[in-house]
N, C-alpha and C positions, 0 to 999 in steps of 0.2 A: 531663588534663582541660581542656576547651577553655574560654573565655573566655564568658562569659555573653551572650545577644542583647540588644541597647539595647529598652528596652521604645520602642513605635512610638503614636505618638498621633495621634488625627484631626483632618481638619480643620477640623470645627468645634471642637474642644480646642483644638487651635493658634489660632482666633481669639480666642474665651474666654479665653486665657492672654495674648496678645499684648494686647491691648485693656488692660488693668488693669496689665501689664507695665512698669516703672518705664525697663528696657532693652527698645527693641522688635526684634524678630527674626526671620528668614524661614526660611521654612519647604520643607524640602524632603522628600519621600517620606516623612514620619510623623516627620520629626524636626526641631527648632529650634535656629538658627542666631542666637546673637546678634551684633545690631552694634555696631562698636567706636564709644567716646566717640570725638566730634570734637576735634579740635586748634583754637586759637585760629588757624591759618592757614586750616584748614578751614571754620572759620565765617566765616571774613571774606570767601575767595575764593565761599563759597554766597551768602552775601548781595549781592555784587556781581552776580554772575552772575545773581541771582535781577529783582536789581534792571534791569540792561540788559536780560533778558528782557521783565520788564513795561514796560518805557516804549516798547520798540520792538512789541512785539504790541500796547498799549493797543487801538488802531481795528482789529482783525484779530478773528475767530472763535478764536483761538487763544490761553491763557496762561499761563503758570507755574505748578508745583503745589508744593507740599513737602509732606513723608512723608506720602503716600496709599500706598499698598499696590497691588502690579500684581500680580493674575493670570497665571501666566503659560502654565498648564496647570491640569487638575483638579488635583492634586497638588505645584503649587509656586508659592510666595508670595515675592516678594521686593519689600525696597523702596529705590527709587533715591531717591540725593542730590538729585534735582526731575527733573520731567518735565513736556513741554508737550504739552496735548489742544487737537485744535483742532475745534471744534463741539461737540456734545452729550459730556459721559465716559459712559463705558457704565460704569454700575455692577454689584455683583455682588448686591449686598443690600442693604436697609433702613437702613442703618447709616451709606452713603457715604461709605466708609475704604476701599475697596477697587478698582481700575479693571482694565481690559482694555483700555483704547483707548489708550495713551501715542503720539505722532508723535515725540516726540524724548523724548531723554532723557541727562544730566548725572551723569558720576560726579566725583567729586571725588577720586585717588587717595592713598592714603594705603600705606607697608611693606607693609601686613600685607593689604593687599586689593587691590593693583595685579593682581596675577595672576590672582585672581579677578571682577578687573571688564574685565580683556583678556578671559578665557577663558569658563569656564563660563556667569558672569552675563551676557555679550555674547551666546551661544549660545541662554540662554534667553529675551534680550527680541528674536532672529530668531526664537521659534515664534510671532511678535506681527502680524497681520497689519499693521496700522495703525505698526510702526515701520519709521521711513525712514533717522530719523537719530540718532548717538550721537559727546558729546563728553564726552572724559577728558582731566579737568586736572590735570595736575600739582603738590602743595602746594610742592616747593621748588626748582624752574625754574621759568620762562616758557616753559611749553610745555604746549599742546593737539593734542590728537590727534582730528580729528571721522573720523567714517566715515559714510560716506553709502552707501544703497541705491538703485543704479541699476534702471533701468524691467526690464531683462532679471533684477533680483531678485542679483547681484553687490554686491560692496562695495568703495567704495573708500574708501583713508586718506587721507588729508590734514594732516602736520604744519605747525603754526607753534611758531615758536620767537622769542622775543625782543618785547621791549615794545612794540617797534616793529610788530609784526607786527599783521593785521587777520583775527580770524576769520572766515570765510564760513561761514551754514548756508544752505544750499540749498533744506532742506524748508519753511524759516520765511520764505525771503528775505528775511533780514537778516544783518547783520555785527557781530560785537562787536569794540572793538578789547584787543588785550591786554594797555595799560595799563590799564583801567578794571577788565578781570578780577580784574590783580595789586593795586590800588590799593589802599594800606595795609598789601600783605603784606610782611612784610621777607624777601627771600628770601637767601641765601647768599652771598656774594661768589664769582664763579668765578674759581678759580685760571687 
């Protein structure tokens, strides 16, 4: 006898559920995905980040978000560690928890979702017209990975590595440097 079907919920269930939801979670093809608690390195390196975000967009149409909810098809919600809109957010409804227009956007990697924020979550904020640019930090190196979306619609990487090093984003024209990233975090001693 075979294995029972996951019962499949819609998406307005998924937002009714998420909204009141104590853990919030993304939603893919009828079913919900929760997200992991942050790590004390993880909160430190969003808030830095969050923070050189906004001093450098301040005078710019463009600035930092934390947990709004991205669209990213009729059928899958997910939500990034921040993302930057630059001019109007296009929202989904009434409620203004939900967006379609991200330009950049901020994972913060963690074990258990590295793979998933190289792969599949990368794949679905490309069905994004309005994204150009995406940076993944690492909680325990000095290291950023941005990938940029070239005019011919290509991608390219761009690692930094080390405190010394200076991010470039392209889409924002600005640069964060990657002690301010690290700033606070204790990270590892390398052998």
């Amino acid at each position: 006898m075979g294995a029972l079907a996951a019962t499949k919920i819609s998406v307005k269930e998924y937002l009714a559920l998420d909204r009141v939801a104590e853990v919030r979670s993304e939603y893919h093809d009828g079913e919900m995905f929760p997200l992991e608690a942050a790590t004390l390195q993880h909160s430190i390196i969003s808030a830095n980040v969050s923070r050189l975000l906004g001093d450098r967009l301040l005078n710019t149409p463009c600035g930092p978000m934390l947990t709004l909810r991205v669209r990213v098809s009729p059928t899958k919600y997910v939500i990034p560690g921040m993302l930057v809109i630059c001019g109007k957010p296009m929202l989904t409804d009434e409620r203004n928890e939900t967006v379609t227009n991200p330009k950049f956007i901020v994972e913060i990697l963690s074990p258990s979702t590295e793979n998933y924020d190289y792969g599949t979550k990368f794949i679905l904020y490309r069905e994004l017209e309005s994204f150009e640019e995406y940076m993944l930090v690492s909680q325990d190196k000095a290291r950023v990975e941005v990938m940029l979306k070239t005019p011919d619609k290509r991608w390219l990487i761009t690692t930094y590595e080390g405190l010394d090093a200076t991010v470039v984003l392209e889409s924002l024209n600005i640069s964060l440097p990657m002690s301010e990233i690290y700033r606070r975090v204790e990270l590892p001693a390398l052998n």
